[in-house]
Backbone of each chain as ProteinMPNN parsed JSONL, in Angstrom:
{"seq_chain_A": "XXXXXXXXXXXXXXXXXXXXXXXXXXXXXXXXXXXXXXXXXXXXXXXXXXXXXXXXXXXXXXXXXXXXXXXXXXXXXXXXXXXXXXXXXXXX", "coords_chain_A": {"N_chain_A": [[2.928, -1.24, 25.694], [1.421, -3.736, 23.165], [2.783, -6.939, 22.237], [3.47, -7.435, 19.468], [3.881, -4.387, 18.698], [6.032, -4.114, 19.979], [8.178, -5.943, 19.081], [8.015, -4.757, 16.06], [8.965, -2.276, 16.804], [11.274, -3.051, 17.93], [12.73, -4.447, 15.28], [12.474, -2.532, 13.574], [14.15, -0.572, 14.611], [16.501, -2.394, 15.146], [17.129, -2.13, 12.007], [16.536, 0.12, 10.533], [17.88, 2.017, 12.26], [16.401, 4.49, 13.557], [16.243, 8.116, 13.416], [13.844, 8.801, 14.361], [11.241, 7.473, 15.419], [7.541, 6.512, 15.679], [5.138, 4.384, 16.435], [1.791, 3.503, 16.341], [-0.987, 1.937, 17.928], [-3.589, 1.663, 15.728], [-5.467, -0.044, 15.66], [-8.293, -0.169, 17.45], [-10.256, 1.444, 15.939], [-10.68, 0.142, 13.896], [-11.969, -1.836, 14.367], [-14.98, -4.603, 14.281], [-13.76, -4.91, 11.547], [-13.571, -6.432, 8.431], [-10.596, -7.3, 8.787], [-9.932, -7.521, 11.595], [-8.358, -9.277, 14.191], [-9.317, -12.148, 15.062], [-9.158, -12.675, 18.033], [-9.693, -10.366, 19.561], [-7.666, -9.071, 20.337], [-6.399, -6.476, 19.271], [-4.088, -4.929, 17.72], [-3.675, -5.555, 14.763], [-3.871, -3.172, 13.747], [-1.309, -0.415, 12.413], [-0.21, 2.258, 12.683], [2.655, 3.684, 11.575], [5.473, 5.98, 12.188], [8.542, 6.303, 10.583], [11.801, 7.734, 10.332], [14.892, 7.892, 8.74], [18.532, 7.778, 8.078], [18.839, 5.909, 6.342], [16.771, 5.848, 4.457], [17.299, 7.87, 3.136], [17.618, 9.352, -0.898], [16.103, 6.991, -2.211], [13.072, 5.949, -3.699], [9.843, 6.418, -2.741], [8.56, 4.144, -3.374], [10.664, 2.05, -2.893], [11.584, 2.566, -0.128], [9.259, 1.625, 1.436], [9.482, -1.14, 0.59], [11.551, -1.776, 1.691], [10.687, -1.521, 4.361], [8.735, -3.861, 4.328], [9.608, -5.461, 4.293], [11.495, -5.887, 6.408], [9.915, -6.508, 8.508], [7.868, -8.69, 7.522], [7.432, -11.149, 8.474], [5.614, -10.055, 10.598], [3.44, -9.032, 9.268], [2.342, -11.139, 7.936], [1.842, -12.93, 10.089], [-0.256, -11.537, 11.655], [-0.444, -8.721, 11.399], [-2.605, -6.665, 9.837], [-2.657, -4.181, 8.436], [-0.405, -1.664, 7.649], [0.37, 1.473, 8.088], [2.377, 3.666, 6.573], [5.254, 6.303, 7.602], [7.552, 7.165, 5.824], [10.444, 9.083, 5.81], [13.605, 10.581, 5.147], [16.0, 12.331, 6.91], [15.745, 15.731, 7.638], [13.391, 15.939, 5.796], [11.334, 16.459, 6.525]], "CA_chain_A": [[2.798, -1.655, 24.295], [1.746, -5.042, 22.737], [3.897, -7.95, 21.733], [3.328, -7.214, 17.874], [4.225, -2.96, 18.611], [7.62, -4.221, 20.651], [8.661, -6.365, 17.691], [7.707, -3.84, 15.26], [10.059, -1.194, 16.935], [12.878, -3.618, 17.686], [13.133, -5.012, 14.512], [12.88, -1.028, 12.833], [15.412, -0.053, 15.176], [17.699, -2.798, 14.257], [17.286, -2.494, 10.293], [17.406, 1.196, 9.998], [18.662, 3.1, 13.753], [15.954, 5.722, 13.036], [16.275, 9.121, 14.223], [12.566, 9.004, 14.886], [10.557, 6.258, 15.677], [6.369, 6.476, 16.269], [4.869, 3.546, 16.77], [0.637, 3.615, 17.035], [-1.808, 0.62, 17.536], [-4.998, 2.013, 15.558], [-6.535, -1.049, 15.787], [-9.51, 0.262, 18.01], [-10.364, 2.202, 14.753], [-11.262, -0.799, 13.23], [-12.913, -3.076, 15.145], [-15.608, -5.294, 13.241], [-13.284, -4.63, 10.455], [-12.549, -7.513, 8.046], [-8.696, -6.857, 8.958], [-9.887, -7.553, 12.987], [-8.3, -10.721, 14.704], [-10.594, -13.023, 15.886], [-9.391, -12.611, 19.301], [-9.904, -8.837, 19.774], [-7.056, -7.937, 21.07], [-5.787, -5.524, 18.147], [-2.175, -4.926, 17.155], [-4.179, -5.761, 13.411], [-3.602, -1.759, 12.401], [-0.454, 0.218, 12.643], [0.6, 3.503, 12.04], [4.813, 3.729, 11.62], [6.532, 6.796, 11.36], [10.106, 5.919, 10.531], [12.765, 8.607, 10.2], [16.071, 6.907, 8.629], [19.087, 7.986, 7.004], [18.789, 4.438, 5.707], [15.948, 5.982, 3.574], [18.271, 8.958, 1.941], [17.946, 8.842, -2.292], [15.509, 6.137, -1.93], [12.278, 6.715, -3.689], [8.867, 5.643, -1.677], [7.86, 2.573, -3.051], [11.886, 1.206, -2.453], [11.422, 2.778, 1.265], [8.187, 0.612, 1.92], [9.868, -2.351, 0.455], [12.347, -1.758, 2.429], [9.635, -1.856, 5.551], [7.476, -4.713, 4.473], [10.715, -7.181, 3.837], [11.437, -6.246, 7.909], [8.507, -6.978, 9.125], [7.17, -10.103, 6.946], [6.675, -11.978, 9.626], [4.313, -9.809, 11.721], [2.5, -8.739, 8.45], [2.445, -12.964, 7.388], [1.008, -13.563, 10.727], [-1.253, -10.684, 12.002], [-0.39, -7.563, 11.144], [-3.272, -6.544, 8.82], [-2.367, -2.621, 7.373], [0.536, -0.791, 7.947], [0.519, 2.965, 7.252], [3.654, 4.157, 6.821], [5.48, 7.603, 6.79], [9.439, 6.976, 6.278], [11.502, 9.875, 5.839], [15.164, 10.841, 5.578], [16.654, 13.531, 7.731], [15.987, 16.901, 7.129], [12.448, 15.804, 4.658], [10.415, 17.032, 7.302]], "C_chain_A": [[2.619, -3.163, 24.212], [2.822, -5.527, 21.944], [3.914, -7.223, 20.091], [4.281, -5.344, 17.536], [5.385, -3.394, 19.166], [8.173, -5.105, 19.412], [8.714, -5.626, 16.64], [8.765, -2.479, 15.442], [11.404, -1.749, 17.284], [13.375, -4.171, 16.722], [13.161, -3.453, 13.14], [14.382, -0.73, 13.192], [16.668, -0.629, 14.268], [17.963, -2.625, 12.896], [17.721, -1.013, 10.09], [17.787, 2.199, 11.172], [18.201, 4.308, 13.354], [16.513, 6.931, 13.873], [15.204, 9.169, 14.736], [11.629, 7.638, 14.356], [8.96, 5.905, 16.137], [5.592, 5.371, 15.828], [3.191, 3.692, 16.953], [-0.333, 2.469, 16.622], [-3.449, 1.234, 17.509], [-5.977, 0.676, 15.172], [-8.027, -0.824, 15.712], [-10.345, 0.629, 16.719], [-11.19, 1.016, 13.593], [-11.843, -2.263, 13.6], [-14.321, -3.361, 14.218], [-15.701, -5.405, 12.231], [-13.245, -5.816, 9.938], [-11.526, -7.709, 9.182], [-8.748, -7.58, 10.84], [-9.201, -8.906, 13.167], [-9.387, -10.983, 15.546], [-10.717, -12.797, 17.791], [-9.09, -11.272, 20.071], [-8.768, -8.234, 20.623], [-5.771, -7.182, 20.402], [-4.79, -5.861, 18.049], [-2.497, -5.616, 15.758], [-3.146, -4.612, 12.39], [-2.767, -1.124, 13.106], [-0.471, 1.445, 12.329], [2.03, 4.101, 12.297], [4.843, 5.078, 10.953], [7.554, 5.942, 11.311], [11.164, 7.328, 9.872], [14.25, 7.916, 10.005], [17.43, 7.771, 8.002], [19.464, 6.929, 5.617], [17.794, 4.841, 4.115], [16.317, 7.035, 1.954], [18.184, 8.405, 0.053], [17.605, 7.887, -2.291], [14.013, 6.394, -2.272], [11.265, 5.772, -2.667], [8.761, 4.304, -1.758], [9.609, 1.556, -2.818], [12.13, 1.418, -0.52], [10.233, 1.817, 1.81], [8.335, -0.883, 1.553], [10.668, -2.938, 1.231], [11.732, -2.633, 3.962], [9.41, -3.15, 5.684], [8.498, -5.752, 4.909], [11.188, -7.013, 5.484], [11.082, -6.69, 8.7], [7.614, -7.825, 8.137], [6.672, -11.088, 7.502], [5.404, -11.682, 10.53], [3.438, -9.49, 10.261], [1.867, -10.504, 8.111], [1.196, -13.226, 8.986], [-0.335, -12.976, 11.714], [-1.421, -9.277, 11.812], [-1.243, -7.422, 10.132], [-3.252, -5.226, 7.72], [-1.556, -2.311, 8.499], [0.694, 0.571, 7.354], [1.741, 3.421, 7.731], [3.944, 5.75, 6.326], [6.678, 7.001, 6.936], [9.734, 8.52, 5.262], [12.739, 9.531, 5.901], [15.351, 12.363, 5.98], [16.308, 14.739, 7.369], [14.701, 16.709, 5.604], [11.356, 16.497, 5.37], [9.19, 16.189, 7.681]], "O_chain_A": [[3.327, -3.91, 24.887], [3.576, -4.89, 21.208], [4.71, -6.295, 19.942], [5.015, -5.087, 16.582], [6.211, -2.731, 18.538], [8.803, -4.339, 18.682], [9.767, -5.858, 16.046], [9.241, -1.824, 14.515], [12.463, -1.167, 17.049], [14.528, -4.56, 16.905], [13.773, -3.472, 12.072], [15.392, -0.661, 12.491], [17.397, -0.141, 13.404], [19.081, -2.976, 12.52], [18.83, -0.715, 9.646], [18.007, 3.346, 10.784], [18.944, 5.179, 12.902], [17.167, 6.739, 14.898], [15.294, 9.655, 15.864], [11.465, 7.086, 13.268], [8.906, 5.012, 16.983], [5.334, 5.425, 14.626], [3.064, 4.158, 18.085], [-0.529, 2.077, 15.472], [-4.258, 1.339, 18.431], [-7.003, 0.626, 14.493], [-8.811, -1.018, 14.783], [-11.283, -0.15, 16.55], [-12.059, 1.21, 12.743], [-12.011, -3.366, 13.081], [-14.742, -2.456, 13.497], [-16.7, -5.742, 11.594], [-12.884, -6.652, 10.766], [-11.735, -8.218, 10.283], [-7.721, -8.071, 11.309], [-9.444, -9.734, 12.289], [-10.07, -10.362, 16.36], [-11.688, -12.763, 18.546], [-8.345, -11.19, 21.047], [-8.83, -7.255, 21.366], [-4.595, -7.21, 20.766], [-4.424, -7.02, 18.244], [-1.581, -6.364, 15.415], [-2.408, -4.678, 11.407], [-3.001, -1.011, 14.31], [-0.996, 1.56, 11.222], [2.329, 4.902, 13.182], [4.495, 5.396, 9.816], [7.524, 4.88, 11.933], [10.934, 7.691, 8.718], [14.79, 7.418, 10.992], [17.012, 8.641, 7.239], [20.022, 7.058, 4.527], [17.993, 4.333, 3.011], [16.013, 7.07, 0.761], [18.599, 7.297, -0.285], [18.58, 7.139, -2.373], [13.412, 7.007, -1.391], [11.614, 4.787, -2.016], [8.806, 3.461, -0.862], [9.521, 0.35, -2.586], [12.705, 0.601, 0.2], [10.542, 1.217, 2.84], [7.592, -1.753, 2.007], [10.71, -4.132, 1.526], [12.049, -3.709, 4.469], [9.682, -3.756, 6.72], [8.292, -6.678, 5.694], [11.292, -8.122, 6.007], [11.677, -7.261, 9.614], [6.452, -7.426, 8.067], [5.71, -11.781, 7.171], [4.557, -12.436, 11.01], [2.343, -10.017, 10.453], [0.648, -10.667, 8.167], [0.027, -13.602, 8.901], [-1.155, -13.669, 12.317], [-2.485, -8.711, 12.058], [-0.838, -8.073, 9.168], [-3.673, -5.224, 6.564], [-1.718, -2.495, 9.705], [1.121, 0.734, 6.211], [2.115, 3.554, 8.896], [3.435, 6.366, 5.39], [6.967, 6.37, 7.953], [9.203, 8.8, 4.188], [13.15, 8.522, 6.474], [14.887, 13.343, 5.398], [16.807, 14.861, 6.25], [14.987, 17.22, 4.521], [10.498, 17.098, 4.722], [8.31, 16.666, 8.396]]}, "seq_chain_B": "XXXXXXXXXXXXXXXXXXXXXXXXXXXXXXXXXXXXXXXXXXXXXXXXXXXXXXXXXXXXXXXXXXXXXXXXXXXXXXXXXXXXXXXXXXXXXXXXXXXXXXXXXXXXXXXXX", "coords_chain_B": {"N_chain_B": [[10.522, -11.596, -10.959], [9.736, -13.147, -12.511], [10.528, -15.975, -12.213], [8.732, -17.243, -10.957], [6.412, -17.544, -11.8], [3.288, -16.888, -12.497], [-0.292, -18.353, -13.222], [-2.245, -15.971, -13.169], [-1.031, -14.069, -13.381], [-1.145, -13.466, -16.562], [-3.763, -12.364, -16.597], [-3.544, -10.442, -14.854], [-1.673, -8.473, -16.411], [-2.804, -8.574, -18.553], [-5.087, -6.41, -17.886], [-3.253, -4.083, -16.946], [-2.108, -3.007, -19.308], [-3.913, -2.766, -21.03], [-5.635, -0.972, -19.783], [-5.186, 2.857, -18.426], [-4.889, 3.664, -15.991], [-5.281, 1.556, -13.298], [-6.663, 0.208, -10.917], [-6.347, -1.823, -7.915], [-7.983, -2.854, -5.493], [-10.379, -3.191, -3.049], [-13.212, -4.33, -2.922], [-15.353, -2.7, -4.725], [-15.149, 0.432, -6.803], [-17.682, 2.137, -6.461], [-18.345, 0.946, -4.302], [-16.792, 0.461, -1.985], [-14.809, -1.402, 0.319], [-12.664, -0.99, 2.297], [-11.074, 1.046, 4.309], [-8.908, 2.335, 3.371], [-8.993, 1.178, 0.611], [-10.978, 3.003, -0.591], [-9.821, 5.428, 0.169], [-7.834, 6.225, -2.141], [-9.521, 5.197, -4.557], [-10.896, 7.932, -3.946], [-8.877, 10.026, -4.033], [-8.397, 9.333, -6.414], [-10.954, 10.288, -7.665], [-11.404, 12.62, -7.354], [-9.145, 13.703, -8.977], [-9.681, 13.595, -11.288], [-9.326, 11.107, -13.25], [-10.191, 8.78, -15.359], [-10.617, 5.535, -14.542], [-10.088, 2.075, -13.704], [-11.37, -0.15, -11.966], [-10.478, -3.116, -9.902], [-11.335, -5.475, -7.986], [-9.961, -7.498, -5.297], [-11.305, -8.782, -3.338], [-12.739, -10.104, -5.103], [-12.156, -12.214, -6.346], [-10.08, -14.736, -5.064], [-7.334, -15.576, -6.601], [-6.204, -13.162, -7.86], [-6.23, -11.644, -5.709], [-4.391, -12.656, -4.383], [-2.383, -13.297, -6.15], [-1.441, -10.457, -6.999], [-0.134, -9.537, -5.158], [2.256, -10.716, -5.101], [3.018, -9.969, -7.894], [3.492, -7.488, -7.769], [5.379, -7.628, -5.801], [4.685, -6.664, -3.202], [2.865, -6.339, -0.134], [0.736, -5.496, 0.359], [-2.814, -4.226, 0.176], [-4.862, -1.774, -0.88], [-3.211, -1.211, -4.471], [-2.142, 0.747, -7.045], [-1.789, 1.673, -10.248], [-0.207, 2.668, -13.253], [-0.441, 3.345, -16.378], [0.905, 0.596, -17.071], [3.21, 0.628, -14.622], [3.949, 0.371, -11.788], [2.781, 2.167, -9.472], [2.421, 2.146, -6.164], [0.881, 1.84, -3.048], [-1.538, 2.653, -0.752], [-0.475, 4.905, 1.131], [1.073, 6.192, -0.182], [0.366, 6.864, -2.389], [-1.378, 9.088, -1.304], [0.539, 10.821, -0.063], [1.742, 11.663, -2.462], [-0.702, 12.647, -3.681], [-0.448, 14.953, -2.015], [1.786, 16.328, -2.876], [0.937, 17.133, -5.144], [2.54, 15.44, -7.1], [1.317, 13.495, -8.148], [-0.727, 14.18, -9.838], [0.853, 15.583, -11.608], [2.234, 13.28, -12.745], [0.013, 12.029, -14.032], [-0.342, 14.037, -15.723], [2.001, 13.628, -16.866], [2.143, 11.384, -18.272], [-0.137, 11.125, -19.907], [-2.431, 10.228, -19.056], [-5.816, 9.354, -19.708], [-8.752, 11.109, -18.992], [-11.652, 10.766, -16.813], [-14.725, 10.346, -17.87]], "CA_chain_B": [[8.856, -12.212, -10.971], [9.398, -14.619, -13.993], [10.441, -17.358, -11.609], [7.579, -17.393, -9.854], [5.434, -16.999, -12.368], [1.575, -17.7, -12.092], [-1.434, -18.387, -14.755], [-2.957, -15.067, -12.83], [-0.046, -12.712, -13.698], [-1.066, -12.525, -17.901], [-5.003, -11.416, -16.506], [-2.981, -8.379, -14.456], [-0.602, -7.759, -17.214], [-3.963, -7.42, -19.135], [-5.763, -5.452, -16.873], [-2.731, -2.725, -16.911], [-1.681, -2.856, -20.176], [-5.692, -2.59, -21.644], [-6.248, 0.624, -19.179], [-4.145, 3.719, -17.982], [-4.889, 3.596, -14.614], [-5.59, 0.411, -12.707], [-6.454, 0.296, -8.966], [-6.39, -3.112, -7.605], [-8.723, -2.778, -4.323], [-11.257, -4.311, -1.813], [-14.218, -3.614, -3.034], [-15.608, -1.552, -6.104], [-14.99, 2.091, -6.717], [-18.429, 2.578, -6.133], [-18.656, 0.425, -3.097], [-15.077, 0.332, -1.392], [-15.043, -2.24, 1.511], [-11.886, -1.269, 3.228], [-10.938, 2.424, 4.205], [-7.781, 2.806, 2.695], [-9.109, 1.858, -1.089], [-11.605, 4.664, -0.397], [-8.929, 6.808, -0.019], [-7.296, 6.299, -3.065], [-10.832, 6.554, -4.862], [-11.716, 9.479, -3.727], [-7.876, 10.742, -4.817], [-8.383, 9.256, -8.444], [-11.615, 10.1, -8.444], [-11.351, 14.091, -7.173], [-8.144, 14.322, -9.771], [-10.508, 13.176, -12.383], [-8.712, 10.296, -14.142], [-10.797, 7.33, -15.553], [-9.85, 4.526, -14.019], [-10.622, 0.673, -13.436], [-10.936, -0.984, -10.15], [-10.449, -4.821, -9.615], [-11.912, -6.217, -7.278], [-9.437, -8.633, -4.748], [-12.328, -9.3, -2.658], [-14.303, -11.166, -5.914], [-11.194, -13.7, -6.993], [-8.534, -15.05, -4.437], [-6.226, -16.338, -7.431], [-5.74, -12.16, -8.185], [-5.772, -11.068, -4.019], [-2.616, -13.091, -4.009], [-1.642, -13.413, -7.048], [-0.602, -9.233, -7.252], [0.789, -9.494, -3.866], [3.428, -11.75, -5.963], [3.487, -9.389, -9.313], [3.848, -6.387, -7.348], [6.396, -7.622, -4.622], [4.104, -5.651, -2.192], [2.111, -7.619, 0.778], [-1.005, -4.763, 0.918], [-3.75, -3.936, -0.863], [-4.457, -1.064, -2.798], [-2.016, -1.082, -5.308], [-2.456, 1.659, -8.113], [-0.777, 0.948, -11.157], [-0.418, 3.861, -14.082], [0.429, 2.809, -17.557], [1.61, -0.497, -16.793], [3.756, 0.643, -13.499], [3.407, 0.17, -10.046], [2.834, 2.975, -8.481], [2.302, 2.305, -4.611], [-0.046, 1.616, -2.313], [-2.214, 3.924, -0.397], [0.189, 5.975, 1.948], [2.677, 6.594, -1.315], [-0.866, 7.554, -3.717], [-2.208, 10.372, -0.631], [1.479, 11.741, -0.194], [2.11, 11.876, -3.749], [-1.857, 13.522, -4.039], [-0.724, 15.797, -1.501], [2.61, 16.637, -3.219], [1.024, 17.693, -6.367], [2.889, 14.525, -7.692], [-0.173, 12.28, -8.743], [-0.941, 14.885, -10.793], [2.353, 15.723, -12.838], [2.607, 11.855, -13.389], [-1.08, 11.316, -15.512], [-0.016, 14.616, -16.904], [3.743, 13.46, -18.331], [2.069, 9.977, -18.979], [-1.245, 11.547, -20.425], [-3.454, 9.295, -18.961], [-7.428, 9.456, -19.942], [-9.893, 11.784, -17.79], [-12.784, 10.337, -16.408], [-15.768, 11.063, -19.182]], "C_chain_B": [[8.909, -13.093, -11.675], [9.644, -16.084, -12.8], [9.6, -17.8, -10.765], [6.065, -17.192, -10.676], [3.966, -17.237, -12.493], [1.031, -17.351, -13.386], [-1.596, -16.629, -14.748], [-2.181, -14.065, -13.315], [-0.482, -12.628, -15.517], [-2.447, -11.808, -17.321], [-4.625, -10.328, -15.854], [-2.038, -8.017, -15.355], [-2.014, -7.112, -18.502], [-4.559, -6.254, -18.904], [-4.796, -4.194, -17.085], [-2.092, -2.381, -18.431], [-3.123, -2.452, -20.905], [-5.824, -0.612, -21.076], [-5.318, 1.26, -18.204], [-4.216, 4.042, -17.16], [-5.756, 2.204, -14.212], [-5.403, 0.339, -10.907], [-7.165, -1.32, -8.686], [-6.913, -2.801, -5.728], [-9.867, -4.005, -3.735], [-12.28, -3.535, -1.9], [-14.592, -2.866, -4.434], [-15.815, -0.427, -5.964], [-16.432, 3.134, -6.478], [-19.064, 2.08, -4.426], [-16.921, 0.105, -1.995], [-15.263, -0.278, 0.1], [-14.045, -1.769, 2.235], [-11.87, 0.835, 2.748], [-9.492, 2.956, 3.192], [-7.87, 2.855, 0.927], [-10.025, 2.279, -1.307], [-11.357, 5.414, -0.539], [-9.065, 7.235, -1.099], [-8.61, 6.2, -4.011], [-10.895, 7.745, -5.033], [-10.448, 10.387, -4.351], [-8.148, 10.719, -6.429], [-9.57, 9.87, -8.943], [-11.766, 12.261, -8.814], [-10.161, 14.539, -8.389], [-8.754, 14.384, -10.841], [-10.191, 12.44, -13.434], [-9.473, 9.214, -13.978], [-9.889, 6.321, -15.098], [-10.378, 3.117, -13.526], [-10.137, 0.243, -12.532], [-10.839, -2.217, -10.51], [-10.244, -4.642, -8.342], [-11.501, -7.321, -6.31], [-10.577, -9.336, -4.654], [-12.992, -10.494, -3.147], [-13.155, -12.125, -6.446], [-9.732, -13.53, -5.687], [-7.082, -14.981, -5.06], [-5.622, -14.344, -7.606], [-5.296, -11.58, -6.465], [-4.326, -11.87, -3.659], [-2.19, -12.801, -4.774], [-1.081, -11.677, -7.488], [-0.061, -8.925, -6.217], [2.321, -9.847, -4.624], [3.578, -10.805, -7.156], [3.935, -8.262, -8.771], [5.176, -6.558, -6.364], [5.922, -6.611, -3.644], [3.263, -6.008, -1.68], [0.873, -6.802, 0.451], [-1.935, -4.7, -0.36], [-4.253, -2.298, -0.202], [-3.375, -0.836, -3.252], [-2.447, -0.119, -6.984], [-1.036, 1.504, -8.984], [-0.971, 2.279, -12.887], [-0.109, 3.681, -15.155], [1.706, 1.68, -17.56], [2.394, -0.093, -15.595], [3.12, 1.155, -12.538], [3.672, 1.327, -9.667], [3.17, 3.336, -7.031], [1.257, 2.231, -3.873], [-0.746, 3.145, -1.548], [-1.105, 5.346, 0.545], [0.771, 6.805, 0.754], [1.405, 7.701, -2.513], [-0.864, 9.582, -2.809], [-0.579, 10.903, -0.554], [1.805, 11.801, -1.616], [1.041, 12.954, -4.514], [-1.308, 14.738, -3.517], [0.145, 17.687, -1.732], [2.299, 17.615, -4.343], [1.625, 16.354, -7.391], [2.385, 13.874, -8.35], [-0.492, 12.902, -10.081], [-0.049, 15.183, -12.508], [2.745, 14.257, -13.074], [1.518, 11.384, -14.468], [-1.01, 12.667, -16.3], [1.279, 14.125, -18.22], [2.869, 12.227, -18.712], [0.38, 10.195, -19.887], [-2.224, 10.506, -20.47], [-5.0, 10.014, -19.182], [-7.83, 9.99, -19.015], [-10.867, 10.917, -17.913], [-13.949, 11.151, -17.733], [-17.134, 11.697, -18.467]], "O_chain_B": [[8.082, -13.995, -11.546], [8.862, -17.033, -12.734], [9.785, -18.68, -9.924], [4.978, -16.809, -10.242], [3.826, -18.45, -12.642], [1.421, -16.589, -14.271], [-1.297, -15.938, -15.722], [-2.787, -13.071, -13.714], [-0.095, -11.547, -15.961], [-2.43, -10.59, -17.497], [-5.177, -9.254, -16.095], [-1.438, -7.004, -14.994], [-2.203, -6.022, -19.042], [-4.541, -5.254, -19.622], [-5.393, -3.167, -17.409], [-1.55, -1.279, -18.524], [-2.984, -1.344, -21.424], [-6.001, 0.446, -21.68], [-4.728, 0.619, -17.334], [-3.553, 5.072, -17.044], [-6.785, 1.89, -14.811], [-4.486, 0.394, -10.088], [-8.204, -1.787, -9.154], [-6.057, -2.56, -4.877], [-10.037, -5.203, -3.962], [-12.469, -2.459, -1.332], [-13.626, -2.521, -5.114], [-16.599, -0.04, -5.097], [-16.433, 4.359, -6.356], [-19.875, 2.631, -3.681], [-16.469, -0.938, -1.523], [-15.84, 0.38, 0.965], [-14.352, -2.101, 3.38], [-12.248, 1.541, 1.812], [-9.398, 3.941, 2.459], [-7.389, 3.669, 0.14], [-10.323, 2.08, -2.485], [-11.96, 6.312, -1.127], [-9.832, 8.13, -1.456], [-8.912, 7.34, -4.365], [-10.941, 8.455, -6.037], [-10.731, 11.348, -5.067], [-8.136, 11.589, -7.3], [-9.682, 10.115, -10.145], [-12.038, 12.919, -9.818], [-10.226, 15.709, -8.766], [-8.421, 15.326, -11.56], [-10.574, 12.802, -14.546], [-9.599, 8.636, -12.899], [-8.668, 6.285, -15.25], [-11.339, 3.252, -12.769], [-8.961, 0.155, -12.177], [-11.189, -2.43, -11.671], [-9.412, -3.992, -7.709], [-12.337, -8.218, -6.204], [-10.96, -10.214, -5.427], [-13.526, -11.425, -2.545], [-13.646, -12.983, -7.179], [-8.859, -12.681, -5.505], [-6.045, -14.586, -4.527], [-4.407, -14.261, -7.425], [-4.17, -11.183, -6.165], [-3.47, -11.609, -2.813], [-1.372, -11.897, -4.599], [-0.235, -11.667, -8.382], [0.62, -7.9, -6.257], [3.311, -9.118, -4.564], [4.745, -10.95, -7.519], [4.965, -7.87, -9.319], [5.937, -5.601, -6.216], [6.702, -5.738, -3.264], [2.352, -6.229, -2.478], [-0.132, -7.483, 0.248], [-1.748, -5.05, -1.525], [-3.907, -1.885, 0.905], [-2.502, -0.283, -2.584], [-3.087, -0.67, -7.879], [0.143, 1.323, -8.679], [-2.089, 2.495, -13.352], [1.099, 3.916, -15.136], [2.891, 1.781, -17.875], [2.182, -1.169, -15.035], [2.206, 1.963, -12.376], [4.855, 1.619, -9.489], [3.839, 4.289, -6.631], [0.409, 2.924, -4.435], [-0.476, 4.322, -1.787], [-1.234, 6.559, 0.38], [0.891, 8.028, 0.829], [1.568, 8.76, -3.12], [-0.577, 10.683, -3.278], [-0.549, 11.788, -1.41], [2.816, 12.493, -1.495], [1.327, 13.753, -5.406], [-1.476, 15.729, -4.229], [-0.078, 18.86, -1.436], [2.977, 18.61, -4.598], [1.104, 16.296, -8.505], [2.983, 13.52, -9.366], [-0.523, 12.317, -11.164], [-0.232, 15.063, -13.72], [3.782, 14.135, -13.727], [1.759, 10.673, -15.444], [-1.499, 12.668, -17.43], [1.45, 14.17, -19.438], [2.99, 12.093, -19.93], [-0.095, 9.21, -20.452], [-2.743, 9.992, -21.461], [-5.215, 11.164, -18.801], [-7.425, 9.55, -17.938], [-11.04, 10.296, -18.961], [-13.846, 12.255, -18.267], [-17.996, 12.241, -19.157]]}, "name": "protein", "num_of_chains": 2, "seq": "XXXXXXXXXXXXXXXXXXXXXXXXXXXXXXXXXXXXXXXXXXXXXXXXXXXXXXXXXXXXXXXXXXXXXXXXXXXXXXXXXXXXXXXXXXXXXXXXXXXXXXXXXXXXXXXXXXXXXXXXXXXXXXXXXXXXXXXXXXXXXXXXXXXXXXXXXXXXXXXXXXXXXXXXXXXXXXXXXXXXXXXXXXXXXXXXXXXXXXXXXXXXX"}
């Protein structure tokens, strides 16, 4: 995994100690995208599951606020889209 | 939001207060530059609710400036009778829910003509 995907799951981990954690750098996907960094070597586009009980009675857009305010820094300095699924336990 | 408040925030308080669905994207609903406010398109447009795009892409002062009204870094941001809805992941699980639906029904937003 790149630098940007190891930050991205140690700084999930720490905030909400998911039960489930998927992690994918669809970058590739968008190559000569806007969104691309200049120096092609992706970790632009994400796709996060997150599985939390952190998320429990929490509707979506307070679960992705939740997200973004974790990760502000990698979104601030390269992260270009994040697709997120967050769940709580037992949502399927 | 008030303490932070920008010129740009009364032209999006227009924008959602004027019309009952508001999608704030990259690109125009007939031309959609980025894939994700495609998506959400093709959701608003298959549900069949009139609806007005803006345009980040064509003014900076609004591509930031609803980053800041919304408290939400991404773009698309769909907005339904003045409230924030959610961005694209929250629109397609909410399409997929049936949800999207039972929200411009209770809020009886306008069909597409």
């Amino acid at each position: 995994m790149g630098e940007y995907s190891n930050r991205i799951a140690a700084k999930l981990t720490a905030a909400f100690q998911p039960t489930r954690l998927d992690i994918v750098d669809d970058s590739s996907r968008h190559h000569g995208h806007a969104g691309e960094h200049p120096d092609g070597g992706g970790e632009t586009h994400f796709n996060v599951a997150v599985e939390s009980a952190a998320f429990a009675g929490k509707s979506r857009v307070e679960r992705q606020r939740l997200v973004y305010g974790v990760l502000a820094d990698e979104l601030k300095e390269r992260v270009h889209a994040l697709a997120l699924k967050l769940t709580a336990p037992g949502e399927g | 939001m008030s303490e932070n408040e920008q010129p740009i925030f009364a032209e999006i308080r227009k924008d959602i207060a004027d019309n009952d669905v508001v999608l704030f994207m990259k690109g125009t609903p007939m031309f959609p530059q980025c894939g994700f406010s495609a998506a959400v398109v093709q959701v608003l447009t298959h549900l069949g609710v009139k609806f007005k795009g803006v345009n980040v892409l064509a003014n900076d002062e609004i591509r930031n400036g609803i980053k800041q009204f919304s408290n939400w870094p991404t773009i698309p941001q769909l907005y339904v009778k003045g409230e924030f809805v959610g961005g694209c992941d929250i629109v397609r699980e909410m399409a997929e829910a049936g949800e999207l639906q039972t929200l411009f029904d209770e809020k009886q937003v306008a069909k597409a003509s």
